[in-house]
C-alpha positions in Angstrom: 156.8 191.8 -53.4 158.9 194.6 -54.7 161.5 193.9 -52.2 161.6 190.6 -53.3 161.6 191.1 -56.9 164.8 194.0 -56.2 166.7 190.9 -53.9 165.8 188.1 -56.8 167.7 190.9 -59.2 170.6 191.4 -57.2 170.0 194.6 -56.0 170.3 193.5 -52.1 170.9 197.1 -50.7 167.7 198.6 -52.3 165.4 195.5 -51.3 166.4 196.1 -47.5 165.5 199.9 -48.1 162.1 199.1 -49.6 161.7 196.7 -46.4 163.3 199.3 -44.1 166.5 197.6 -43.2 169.0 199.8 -41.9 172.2 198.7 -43.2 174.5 201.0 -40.8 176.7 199.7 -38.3 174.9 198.7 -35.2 176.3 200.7 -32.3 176.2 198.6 -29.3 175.8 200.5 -25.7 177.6 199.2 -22.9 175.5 197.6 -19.9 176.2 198.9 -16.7 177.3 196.1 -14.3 175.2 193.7 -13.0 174.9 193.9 -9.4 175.2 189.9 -8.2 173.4 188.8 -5.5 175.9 187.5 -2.9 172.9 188.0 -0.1 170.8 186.3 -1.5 172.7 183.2 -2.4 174.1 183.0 1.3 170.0 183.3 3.1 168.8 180.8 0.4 172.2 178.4 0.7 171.6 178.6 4.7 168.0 178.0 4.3 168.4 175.2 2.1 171.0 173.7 4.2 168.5 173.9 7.2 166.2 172.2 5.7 168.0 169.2 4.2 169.6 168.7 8.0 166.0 169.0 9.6 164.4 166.7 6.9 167.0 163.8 7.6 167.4 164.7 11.5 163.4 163.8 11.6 162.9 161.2 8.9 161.4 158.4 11.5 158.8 161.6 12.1 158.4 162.6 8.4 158.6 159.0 7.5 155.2 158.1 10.0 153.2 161.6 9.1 153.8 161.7 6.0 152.5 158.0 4.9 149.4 158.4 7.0 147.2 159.7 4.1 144.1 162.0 3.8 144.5 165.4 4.7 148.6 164.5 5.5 149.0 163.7 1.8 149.7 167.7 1.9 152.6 167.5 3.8 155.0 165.9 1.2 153.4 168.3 -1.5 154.4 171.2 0.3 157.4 170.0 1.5 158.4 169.3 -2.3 157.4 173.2 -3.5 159.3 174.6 -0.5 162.5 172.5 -1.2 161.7 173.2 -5.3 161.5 177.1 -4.5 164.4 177.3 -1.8 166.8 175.3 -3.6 165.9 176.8 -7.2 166.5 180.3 -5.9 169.9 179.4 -4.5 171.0 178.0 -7.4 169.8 180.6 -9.8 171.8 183.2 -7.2 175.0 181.1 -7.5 175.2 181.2 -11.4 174.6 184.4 -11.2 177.1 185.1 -8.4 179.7 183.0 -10.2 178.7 184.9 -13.8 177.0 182.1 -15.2 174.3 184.1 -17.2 171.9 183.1 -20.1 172.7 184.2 -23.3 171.0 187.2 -24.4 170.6 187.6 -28.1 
């Protein structure tokens, strides 16, 4: 509240010390280099690649299992996590290889 009543006065620089506000310059110290993962997008690009080409090369297979039902109602459930993960991870690895990073605040 005393911090408050300082700031409502007008004395902004003593209301940041009562709250413990440093009011210096903020240094900033330079990130080393991100190493980018060119490996990883290449396996998870090739793997991803393999899979699309195997899915459509077999579709009148994965077309018959997979609309059998019961315990084959598994098959499209894991097929869509392995296609989430694979593709996910290559894309993440691309922005990154390309330097498309989040924004850190």
């Amino acid at each position: 509240m005393t911090a408050v009543s300082f700031a409502e006065a007008g004395e902004h620089e003593a209301a940041k010390e009562i709250l413990g506000i440093c009011t210096a310059q903020k240094t900033t110290v330079p990130r080393p280099p991100k190493k980018r993962p060119y490996l990883s997008a290449v396996i998870f690009g090739t793997i991803s690649l393999t899979a699309y080409l195997l899915l459509f090369k077999n579709e009148q297979w994965v077309t018959e299992t997979y609309t059998i039902g019961g315990w084959y109602a598994v098959f499209p459930l894991g097929t869509a996590f392995l296609f989430s993960f694979v593709h996910g991870t290559f894309g993440s690895s691309l922005l990154s290889v390309l330097g498309i990073e989040a924004k850190n605040k």
